[in-house]
N, C-alpha and C positions, 0 to 999 in steps of 0.2 A: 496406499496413500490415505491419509487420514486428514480430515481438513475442520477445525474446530472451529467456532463461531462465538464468540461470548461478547453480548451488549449491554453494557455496564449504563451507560447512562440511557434514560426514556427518551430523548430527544434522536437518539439513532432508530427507536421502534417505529417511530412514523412511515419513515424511506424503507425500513429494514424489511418490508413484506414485498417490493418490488427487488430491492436491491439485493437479500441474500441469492436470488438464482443468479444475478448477475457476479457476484463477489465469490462463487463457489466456480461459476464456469470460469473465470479469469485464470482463480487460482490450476486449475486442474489443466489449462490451456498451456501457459506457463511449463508445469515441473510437467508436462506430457513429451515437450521437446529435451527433457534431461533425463538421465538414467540414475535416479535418485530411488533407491530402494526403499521402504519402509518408513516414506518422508512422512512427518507430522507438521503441519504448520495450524497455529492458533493465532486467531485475528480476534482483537481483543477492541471495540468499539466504543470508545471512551468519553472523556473530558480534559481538558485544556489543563485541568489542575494536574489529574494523574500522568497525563503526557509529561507535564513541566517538571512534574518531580522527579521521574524517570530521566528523562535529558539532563537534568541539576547532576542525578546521581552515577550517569553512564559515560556523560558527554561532557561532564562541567559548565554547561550554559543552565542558566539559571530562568529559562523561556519555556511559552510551549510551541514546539513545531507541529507541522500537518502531520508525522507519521514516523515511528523511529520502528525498525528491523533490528530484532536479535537471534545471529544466528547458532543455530545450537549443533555439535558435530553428533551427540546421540542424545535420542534420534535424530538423523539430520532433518537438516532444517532449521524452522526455528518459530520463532511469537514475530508478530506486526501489531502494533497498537496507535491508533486513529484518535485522533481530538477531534470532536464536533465542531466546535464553536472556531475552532482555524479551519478547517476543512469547508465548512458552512461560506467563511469570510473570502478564501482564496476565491473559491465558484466565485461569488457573487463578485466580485473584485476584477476576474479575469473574462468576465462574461461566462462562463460555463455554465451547465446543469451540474447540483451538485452530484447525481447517477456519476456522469461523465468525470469530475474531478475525482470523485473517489475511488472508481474502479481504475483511473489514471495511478493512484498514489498505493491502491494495490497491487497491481504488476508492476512499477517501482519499487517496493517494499519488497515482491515476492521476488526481484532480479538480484537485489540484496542479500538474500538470504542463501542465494545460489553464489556469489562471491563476486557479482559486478559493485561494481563503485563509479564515481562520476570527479573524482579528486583531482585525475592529470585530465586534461582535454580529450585526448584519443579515446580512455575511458567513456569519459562521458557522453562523446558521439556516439560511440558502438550501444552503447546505455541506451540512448534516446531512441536511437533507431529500431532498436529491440523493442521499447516502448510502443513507438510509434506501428511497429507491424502487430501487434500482439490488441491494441485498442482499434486498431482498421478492422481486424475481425472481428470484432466485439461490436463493431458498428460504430466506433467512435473516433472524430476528427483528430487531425494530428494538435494535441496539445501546445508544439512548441512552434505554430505558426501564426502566432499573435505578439512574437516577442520583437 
């Protein structure tokens, strides 16, 4: 398992000295319950512009969201790229730490890349729940109990 890290914008360096052991043990906790052989995943730590451009060019929305997954079948796997400035907002919006939002939209991101989705309902409970056991061990509250 190979697990890349790339922080494009300075404003991720700040958190980034606490949060990369936090953002490498999610990711390796995650593909450790799948039999993913020779997985690469590269997490790409960004801006709201290059998220927005990507989404514009993937997804046809012309926004930027918290976190898009692209899954690649060689190598499996795939990239996850993070916007700061949405990521930053959600935390603060949802009362969260931003640690806790972003290692939340990590194992999100890396459930995606393994082939969950959250589109029909049933998906997306078995989704959350996966979420939700995977950040309990990481030591972080259930996200989706403020809703």
């Amino acid at each position: 398992m190979t697990i890349n890290l790339l922080v494009d914008d300075p404003r991720w360096r700040n958190s980034f000295k606490t949060l990369r052991v936090d953002v490498l043990k999610a990711v390796r906790m995650v593909l450790k319950d799948y039999d993913v052989k020779g997985a690469v995943v590269t997490l790409k730590f960004s801006t709201n512009e290059d998220v927005e451009t990507l989404n514009h060019l993937y997804r046809g929305k012309k926004k930027p969201t918290n976190v898009l997954s692209f899954p690649n079948d060689e190598p499996p796997l795939g990239d996850i790229i993070l916007a700061y400035e949405t990521v930053k907002r959600e935390a603060k919006e949802q009362k969260k730490t931003f640690r806790a939002h972003t290692l939340h939209l990590v194992v999100h991101a890396t459930l995606h890349l393994l082939g969950y989705d959250h589109e029909k309902s049933r998906e997306a409970e078995e989704m959350e729940a996966l979420e939700i056991a995977y950040l309990k061990r990481l030591g972080i509250a259930n996200p989706y109990e403020s809703r």
